[in-house]
C-alpha positions in Angstrom: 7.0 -35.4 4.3 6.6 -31.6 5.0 3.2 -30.4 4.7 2.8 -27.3 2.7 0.1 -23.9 3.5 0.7 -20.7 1.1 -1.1 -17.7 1.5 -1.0 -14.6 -1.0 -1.3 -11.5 0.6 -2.3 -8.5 -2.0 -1.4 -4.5 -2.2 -5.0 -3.8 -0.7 -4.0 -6.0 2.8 -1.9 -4.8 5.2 1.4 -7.7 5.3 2.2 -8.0 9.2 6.0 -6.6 10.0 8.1 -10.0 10.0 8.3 -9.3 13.8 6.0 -12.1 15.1 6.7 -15.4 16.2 6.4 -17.2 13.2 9.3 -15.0 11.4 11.7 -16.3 14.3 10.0 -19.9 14.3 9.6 -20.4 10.6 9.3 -24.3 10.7 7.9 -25.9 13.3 7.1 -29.4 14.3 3.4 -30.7 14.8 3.0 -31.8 18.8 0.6 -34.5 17.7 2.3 -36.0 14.7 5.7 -34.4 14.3 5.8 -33.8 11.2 7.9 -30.6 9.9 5.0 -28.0 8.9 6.6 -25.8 6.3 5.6 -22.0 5.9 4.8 -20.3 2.6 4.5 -16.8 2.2 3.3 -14.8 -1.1 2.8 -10.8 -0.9 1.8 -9.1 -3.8 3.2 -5.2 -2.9 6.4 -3.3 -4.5 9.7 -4.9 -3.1 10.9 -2.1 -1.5 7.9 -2.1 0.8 7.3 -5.8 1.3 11.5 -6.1 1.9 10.9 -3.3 5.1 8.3 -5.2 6.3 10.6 -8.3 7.0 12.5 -8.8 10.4 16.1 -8.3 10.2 18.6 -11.3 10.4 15.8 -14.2 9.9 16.4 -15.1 6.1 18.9 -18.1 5.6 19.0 -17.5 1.5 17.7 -15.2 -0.7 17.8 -15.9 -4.4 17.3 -13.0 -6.4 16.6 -12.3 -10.0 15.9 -8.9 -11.0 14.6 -7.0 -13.9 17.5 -6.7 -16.5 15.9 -3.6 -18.2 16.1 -5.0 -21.4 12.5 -4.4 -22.9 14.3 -1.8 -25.9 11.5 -2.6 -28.4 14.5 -5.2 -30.3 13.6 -8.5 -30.9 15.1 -11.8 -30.3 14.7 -15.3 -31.7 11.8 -17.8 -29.5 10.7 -21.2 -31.1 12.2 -20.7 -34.4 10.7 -17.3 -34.9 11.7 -13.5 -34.2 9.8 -12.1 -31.5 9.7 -8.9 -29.1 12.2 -8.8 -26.1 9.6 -6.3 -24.6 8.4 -8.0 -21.6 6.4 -5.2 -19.8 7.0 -2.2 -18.3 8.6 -4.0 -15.1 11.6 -4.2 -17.6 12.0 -0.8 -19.1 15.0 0.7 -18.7 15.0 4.3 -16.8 18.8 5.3 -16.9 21.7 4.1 -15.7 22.0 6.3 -12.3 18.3 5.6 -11.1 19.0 1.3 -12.1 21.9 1.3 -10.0 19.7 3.6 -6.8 17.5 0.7 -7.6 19.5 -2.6 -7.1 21.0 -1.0 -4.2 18.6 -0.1 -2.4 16.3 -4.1 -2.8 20.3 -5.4 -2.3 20.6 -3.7 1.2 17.1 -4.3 1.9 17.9 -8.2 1.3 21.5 -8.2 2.8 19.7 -6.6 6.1 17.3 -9.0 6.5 19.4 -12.2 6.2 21.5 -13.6 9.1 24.9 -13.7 9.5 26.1 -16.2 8.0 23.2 -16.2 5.3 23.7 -15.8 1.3 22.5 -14.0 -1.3 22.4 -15.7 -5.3 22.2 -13.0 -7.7 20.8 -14.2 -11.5 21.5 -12.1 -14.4 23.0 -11.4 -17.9 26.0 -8.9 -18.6 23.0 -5.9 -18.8 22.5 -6.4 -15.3 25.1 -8.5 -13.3 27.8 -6.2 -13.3 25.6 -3.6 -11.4 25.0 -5.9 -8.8 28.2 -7.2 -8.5 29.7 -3.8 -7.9 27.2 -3.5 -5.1 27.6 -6.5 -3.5 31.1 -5.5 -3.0 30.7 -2.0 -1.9 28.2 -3.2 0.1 31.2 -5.5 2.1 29.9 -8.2 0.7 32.4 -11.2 -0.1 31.4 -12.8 -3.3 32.3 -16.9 -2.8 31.6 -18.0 -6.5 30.5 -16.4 -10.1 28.4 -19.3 -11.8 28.6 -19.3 -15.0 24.7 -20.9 -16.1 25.6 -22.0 -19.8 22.6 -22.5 -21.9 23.3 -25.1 -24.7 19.9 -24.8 -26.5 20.3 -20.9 -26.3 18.5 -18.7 -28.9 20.8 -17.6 -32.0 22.2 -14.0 -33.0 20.0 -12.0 -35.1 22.2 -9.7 -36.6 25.2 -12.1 -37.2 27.6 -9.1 -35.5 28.1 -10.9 -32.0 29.0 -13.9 -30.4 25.8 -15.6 -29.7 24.8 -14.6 -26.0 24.2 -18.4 -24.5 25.0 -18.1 -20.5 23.9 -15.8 -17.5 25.8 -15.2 -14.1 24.8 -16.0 -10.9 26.7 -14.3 -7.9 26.5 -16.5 -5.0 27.9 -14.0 -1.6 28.2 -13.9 1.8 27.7 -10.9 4.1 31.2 -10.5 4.6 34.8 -12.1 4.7 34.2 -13.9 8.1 30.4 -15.2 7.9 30.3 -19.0 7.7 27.9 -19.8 5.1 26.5 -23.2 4.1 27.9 -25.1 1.4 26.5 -28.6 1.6 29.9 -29.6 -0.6 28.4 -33.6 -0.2 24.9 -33.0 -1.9 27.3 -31.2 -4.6 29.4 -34.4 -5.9 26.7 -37.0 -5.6 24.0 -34.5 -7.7 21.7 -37.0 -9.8 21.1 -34.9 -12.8 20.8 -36.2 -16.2 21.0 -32.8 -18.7 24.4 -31.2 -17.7 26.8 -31.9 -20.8 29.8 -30.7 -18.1 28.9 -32.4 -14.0 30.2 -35.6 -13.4 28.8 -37.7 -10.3 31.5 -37.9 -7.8 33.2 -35.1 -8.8 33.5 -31.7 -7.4 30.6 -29.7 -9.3 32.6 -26.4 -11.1 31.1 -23.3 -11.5 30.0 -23.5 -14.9 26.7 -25.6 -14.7 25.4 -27.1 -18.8 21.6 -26.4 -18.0 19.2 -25.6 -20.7 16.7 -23.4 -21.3 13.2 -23.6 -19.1 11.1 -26.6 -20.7 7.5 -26.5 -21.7 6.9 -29.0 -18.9 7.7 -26.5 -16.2 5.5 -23.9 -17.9 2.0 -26.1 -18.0 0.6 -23.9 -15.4 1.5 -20.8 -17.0 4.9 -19.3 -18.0 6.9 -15.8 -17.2 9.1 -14.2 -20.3 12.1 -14.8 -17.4 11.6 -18.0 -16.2 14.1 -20.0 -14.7 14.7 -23.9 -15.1 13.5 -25.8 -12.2 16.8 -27.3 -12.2 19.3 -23.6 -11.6 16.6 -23.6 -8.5 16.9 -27.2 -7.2 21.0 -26.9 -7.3 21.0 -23.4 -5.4 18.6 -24.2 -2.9 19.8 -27.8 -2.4 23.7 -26.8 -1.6 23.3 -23.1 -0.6 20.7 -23.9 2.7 19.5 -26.6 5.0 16.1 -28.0 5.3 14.1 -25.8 7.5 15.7 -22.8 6.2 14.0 -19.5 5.2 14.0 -19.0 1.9 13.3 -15.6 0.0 12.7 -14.5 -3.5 12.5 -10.7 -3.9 11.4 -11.2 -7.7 9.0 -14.2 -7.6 8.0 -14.3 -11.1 6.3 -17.9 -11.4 7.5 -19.0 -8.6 10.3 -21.3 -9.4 12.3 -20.8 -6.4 9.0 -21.8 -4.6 8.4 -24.7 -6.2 12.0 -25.8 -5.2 11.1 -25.1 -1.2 8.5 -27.2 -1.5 10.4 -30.6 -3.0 13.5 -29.5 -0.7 11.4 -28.8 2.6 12.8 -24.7 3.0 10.4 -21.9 4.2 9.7 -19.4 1.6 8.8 -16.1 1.0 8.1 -15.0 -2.4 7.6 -11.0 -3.7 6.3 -9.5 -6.5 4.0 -6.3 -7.8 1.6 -8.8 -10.5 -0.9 -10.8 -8.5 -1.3 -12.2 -11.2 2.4 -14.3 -10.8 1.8 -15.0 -7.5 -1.1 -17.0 -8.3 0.9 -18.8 -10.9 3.2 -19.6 -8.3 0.5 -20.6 -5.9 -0.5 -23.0 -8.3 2.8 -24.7 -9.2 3.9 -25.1 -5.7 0.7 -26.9 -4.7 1.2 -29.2 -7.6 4.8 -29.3 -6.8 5.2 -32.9 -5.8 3.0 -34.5 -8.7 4.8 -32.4 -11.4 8.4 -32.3 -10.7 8.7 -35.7 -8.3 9.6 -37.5 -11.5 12.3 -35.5 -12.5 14.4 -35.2 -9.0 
């Protein structure tokens, strides 16, 4: 059983450059007991600045969900009842030029710092996932599979004009057409999972994975308007890296990528501006075995 230490490290303190020995040696193994000690990183600082800050080539996955800029004062449909999409001024939109000088610039930043034959999962609905996708591909990148994240429980169209918006797209790439990334394609067709209308045990899993919407039990801590179902996180992480691996999430929210690294045994490194997220997250993953044990 790994054990788990995370630290939070906020705007006012200085992050140490990822140049040290414990970038390069992310998981070691305990000379008395040998047990795999994993590492767990929080920094509390913009990403552009905590991403520069990170050695290059020593992330094995990076799972990234970024703002969508959809906070447009419109409202949408939560519980039963219409409320704000506003979800603070992280989510603003500020034109279309400066959004796409945005997710190129944290996209570079991540594609730097992972190695070779690392990969980069990209979350996001049609406002923001065709953005990245055109970087990813300028940027050389070779994308190996566009999942399509269906949402059966999703919330309903308002103004009856529209095909009810029920999926996102995750963008699963490689650094280029000759990296050899991990696909652990056995973990994929014996997945126990019990709430996917479409995967069949034994079968190869497809791209379009029948997950809903994040439940009330994965929000007991705290929640974050964007929050992702510990299950998208589980699957990713599981298939897309080995245990031992360095994780990173460039948008940490609540931390459900971190919560993942812990069950799975990864290294993790989690980013974002609100301390007050980070502590969210701290507090999931340390109750990360007692909470979501039951349902892996």
């Amino acid at each position: 059983m790994a054990t788990t230490k995370t630290k939070v490290s906020s705007q006012k303190k200085v992050v140490k450059p990822r140049s040290t020995k414990a970038t390069k040696k992310v998981a070691k193994k305990s000379p008395k007991s040998g047990v795999l000690k994993m590492t767990k990183k929080l920094i509390c600082e913009d990403v552009l600045k905590a991403l520069a800050k990170i050695e290059t080539g020593t992330v094995d996955f990076v799972f990234a969900d970024p703002p969508y800029f959809l906070s447009n004062d419109g409202f949408t449909v939560k519980s039963g009842k219409s409320v704000s999409v506003n979800k603070g001024e992280w989510d603003k939109s500020f034109g279309f030029e400066n959004e796409m000088e945005f997710h190129e610039a944290w996209i570079g930043e991540c594609l730097r710092v992972l190695k070779p034959n690392g990969t980069i999962a990209i979350s996001g609905t049609y406002h923001s996932i065709y953005k990245c996708g055109f970087i990813l591909q300028k940027l050389d990148c070779r994308i190996i599979n566009d999942i399509a994240w269906f949402k059966p429980n999703g919330a309903p169209a308002l103004a009856g004009r529209n095909f009810t918006a029920s999926h996102e797209t995750i963008l699963w790439a490689s650094k280029g057409k000759k990296a050899k990334h991990t696909f652990n394609y056995s973990v994929s067709k014996s997945w126990e999972v019990s709430n996917d209308l479409i995967y069949r045990r034994g079968k190869q899993m497809r791209s379009v994975w029948s997950i809903p919407s994040t439940p009330k039990r994965e929000k007991t801590h705290g929640a974050h308007p964007t929050q992702k179902p510990f299950e998208v996180l589980r699957r990713l992480i599981s298939m897309c890296s080995n245990e031992g691996d360095l994780v990173l999430d460039p948008f940490c929210g609540s931390g459900t990528t971190g919560v993942a690294c812990v069950l799975l045994k990864r290294n993790f490194i989690g980013i974002d501006l609100d301390k007050n997220y980070l502590e969210l997250t701290s507090k999931r993953m340390k109750s990360a075995h007692e909470d979501y044990a039951p349902y892996i």
